[in-house]
TIMI-2910 file (N, C-alpha, C, CB; in pm, 1 decimal, decimal comma, always signed):
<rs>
+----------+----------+----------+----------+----------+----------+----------+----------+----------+----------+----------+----------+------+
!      n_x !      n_y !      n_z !     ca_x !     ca_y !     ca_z !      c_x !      c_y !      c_z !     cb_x !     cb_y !     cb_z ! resn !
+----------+----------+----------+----------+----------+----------+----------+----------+----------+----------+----------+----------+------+
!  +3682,7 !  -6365,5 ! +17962,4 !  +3656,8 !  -6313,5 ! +17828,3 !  +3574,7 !  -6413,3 ! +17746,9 !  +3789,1 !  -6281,7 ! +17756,2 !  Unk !
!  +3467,9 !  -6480,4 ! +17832,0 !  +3373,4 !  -6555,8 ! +17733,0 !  +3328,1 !  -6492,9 ! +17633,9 !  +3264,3 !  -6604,3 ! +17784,9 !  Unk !
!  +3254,3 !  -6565,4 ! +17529,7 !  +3220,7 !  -6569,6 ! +17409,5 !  +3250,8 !  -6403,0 ! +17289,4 !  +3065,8 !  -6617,5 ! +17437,9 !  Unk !
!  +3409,4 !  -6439,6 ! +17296,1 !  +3445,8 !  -6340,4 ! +17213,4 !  +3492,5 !  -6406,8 ! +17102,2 !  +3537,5 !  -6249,3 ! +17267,6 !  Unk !
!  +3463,2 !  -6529,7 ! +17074,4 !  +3492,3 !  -6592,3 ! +16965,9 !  +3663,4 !  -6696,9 ! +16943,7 !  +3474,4 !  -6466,9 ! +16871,6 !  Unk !
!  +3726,4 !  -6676,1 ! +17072,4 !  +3847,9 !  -6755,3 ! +17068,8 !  +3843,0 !  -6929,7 ! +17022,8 !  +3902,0 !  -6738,5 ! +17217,2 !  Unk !
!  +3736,1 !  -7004,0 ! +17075,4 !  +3719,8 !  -7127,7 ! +17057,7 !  +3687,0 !  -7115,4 ! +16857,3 !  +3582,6 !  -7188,9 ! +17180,9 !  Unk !
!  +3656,6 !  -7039,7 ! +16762,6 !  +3626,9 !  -7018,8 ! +16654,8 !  +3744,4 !  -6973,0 ! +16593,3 !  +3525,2 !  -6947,3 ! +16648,9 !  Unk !
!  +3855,3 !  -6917,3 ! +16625,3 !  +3945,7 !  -6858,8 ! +16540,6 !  +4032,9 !  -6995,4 ! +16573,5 !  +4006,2 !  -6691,3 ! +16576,4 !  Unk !
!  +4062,1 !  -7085,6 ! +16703,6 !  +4159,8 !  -7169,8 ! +16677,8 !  +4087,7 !  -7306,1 ! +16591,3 !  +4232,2 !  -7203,9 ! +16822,8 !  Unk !
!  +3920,8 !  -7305,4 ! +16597,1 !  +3906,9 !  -7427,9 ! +16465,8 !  +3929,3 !  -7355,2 ! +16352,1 !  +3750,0 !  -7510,4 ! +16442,7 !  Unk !
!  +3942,9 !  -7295,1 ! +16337,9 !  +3942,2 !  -7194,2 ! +16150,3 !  +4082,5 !  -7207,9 ! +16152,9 !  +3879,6 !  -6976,1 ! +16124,9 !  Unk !
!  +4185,0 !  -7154,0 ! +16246,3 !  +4306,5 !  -7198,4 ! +16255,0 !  +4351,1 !  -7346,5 ! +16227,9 !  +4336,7 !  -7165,1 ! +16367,9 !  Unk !
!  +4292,4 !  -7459,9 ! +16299,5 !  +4321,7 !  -7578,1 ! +16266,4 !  +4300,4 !  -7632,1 ! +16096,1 !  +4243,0 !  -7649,3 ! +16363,6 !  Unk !
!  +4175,8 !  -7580,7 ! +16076,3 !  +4079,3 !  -7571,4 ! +15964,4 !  +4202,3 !  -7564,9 ! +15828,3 !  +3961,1 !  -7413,0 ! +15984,8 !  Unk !
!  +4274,9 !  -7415,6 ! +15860,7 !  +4310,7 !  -7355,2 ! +15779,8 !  +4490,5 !  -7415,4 ! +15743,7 !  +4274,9 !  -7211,2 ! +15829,1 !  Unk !
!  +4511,8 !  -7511,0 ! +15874,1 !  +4693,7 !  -7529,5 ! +15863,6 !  +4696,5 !  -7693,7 ! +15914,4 !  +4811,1 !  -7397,2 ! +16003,9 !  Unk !
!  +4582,4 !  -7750,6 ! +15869,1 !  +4542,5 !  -7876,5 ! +15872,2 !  +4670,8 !  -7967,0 ! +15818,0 !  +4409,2 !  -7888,7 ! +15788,1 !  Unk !
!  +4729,8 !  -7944,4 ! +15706,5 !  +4838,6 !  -7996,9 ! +15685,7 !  +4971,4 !  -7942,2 ! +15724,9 !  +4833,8 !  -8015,4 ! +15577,5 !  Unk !
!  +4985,9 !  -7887,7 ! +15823,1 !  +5125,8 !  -7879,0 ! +15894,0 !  +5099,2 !  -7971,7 ! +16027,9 !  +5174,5 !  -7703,8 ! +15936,0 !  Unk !
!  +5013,6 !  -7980,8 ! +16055,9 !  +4997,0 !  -8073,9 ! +16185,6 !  +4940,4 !  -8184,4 ! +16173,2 !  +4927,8 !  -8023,1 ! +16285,9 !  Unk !
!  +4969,3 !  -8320,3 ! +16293,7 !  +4919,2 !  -8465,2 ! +16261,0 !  +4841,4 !  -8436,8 ! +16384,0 !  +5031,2 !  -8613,6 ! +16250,0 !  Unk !
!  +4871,9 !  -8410,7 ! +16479,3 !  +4760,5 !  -8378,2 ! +16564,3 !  +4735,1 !  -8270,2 ! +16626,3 !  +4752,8 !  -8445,8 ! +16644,3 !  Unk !
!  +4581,9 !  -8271,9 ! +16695,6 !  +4526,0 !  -8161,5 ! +16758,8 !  +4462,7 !  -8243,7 ! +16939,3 !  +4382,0 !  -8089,7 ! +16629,5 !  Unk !
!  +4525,6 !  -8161,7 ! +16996,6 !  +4475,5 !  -8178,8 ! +17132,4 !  +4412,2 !  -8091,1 ! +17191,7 !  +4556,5 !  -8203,2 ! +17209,4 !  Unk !
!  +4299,6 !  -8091,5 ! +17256,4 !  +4221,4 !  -7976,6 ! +17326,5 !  +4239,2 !  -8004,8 ! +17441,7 !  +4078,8 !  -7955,8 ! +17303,1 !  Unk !
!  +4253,8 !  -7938,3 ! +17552,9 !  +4275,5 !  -7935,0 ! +17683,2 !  +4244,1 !  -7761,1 ! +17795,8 !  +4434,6 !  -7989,1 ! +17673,7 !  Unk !
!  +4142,5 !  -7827,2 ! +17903,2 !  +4147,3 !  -7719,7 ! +17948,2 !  +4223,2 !  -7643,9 ! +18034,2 !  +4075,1 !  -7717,1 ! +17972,7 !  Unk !
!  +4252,8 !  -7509,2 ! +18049,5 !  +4349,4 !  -7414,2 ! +18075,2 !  +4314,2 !  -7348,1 ! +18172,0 !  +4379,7 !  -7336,2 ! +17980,9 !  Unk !
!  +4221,9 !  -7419,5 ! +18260,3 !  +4123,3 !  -7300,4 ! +18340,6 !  +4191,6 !  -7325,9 ! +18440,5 !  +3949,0 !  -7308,3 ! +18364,9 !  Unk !
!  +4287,6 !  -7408,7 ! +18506,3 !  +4364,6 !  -7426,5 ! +18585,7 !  +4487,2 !  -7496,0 ! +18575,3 !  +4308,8 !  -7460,5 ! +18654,9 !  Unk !
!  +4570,5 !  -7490,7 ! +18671,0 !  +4699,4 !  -7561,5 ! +18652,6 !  +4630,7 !  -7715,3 ! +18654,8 !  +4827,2 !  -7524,2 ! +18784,8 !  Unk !
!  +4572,0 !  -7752,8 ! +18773,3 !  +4488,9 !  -7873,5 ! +18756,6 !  +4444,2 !  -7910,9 ! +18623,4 !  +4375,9 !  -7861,7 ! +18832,4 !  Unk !
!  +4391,2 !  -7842,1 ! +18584,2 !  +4297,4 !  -7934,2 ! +18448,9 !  +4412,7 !  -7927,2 ! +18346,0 !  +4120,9 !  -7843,2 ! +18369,6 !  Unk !
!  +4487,0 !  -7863,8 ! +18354,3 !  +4599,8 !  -7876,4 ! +18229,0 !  +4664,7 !  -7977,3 ! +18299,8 !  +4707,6 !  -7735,1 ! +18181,1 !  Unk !
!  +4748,9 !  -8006,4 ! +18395,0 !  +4800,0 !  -8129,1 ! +18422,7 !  +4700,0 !  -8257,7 ! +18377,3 !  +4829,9 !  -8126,7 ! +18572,7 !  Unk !
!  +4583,6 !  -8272,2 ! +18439,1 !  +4539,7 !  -8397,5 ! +18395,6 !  +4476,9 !  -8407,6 ! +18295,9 !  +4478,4 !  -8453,7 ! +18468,1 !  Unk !
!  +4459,2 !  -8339,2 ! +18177,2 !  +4435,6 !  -8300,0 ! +18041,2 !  +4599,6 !  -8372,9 ! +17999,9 !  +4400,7 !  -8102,6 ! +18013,7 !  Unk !
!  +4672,8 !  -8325,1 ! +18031,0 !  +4808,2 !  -8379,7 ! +17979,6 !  +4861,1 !  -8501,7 ! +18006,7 !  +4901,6 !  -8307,5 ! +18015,0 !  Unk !
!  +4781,4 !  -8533,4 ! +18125,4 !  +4804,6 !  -8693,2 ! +18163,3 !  +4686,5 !  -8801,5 ! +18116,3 !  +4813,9 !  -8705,7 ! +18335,0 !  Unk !
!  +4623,8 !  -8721,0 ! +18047,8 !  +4484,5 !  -8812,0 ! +17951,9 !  +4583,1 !  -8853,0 ! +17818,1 !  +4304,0 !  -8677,8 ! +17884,1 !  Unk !
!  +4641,4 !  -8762,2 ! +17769,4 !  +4733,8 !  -8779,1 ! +17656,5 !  +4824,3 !  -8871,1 ! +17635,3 !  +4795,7 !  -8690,9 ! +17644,5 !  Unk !
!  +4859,8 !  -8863,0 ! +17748,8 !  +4985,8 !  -8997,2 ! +17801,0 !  +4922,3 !  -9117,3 ! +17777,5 !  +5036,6 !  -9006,5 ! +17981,3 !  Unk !
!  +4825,8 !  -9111,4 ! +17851,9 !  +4720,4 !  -9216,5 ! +17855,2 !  +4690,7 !  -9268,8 ! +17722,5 !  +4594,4 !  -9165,9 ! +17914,9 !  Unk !
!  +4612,5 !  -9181,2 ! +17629,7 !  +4550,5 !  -9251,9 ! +17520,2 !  +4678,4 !  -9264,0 ! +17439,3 !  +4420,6 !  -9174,7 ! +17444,7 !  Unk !
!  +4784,1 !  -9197,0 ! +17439,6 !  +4929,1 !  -9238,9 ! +17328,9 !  +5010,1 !  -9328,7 ! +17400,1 !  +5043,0 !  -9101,7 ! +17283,6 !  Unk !
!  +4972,6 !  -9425,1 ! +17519,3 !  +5049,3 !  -9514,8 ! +17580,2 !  +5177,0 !  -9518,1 ! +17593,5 !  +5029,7 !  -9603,4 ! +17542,4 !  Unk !
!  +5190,0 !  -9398,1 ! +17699,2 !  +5314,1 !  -9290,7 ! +17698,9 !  +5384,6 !  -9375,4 ! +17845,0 !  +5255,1 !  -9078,1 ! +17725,1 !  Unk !
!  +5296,8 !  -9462,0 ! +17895,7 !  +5320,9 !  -9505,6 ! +18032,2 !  +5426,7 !  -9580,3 ! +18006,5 !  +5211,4 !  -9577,9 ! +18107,2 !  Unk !
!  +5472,9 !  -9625,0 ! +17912,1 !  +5640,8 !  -9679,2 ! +17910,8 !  +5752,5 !  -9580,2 ! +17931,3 !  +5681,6 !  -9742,7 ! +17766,9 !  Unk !
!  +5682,4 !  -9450,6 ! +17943,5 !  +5811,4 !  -9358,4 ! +17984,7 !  +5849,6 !  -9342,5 ! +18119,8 !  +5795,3 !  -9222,2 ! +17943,8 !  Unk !
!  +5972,6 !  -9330,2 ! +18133,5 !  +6026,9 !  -9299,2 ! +18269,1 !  +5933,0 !  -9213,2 ! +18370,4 !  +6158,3 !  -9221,8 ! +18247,2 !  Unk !
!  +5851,8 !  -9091,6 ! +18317,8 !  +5793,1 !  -9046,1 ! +18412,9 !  +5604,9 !  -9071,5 ! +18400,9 !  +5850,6 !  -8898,2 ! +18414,9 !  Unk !
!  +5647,3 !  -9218,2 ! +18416,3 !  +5465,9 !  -9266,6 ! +18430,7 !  +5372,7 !  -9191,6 ! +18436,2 !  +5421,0 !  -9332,6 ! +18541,3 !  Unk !
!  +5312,7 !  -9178,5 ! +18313,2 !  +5166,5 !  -9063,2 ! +18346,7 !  +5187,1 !  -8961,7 ! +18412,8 !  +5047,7 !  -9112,9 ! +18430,2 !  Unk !
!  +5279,2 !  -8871,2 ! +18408,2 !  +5253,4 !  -8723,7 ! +18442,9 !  +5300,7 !  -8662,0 ! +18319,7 !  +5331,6 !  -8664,4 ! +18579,1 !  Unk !
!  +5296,8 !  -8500,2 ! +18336,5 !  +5250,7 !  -8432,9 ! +18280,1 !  +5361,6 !  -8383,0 ! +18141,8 !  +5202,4 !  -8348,1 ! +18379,8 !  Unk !
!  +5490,3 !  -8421,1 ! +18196,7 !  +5608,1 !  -8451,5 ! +18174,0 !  +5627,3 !  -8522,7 ! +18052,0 !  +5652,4 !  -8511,3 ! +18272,5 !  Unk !
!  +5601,2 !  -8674,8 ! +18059,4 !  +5597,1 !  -8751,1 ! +18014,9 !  +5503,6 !  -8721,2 ! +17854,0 !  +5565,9 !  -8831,0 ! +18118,9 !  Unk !
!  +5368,4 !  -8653,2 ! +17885,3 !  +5266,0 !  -8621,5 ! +17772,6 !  +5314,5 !  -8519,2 ! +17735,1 !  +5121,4 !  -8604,6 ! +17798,7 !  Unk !
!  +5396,7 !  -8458,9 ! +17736,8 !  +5468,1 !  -8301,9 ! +17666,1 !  +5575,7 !  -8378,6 ! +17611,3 !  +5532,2 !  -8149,7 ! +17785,9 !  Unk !
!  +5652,8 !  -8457,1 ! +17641,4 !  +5772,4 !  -8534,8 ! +17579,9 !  +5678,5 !  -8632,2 ! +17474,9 !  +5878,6 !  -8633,2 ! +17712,2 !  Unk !
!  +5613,1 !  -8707,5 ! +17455,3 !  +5549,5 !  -8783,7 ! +17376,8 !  +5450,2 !  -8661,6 ! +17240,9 !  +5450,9 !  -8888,0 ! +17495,0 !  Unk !
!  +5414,9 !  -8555,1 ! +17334,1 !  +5341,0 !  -8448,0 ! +17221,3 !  +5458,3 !  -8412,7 ! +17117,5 !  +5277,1 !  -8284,5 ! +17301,9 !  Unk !
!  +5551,8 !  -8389,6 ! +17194,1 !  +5672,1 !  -8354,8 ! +17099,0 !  +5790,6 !  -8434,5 ! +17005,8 !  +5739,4 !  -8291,5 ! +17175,3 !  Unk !
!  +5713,0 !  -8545,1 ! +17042,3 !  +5799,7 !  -8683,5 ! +16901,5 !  +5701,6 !  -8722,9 ! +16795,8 !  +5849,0 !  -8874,8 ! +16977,7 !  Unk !
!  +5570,2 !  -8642,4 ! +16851,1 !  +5489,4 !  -8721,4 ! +16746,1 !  +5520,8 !  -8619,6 ! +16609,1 !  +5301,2 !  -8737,7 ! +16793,9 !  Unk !
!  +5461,6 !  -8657,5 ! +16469,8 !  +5494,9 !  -8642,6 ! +16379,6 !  +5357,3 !  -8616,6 ! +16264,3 !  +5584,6 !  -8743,0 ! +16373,6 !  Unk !
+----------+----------+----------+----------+----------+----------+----------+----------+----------+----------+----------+----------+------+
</rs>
């Protein structure tokens, strides 16, 4: 369903509820693959690797969900 405008309603979305959220992560969905290591980039740049489950995917969904 390319260019029906989805990538435009979630920045107008971000745009629009900018202050309920501290962050925004983009990640692609085009596979289980790229969402795993999309989620293990996260880990990565929030230096999530002190968690029990070192850089996986796990670990960046537990760290997405303490942030604030």
């Amino acid at each position: 369903m390319g260019g029906i405008g989805k990538t435009q309603i979630c920045l107008r979305f971000i745009e629009e509820m900018s202050d309920h959220f501290s962050h925004v992560f983009w990640i692609d969905a085009s596979s289980v693959c790229t969402i795993e290591r999309g989620l293990k980039g996260i880990c990565n740049i929030y230096g999530a690797q002190s968690s029990v489950l070192l850089g996986s995917h796990e670990s960046a969904l537990s760290r997405i969900g303490s942030l604030r």
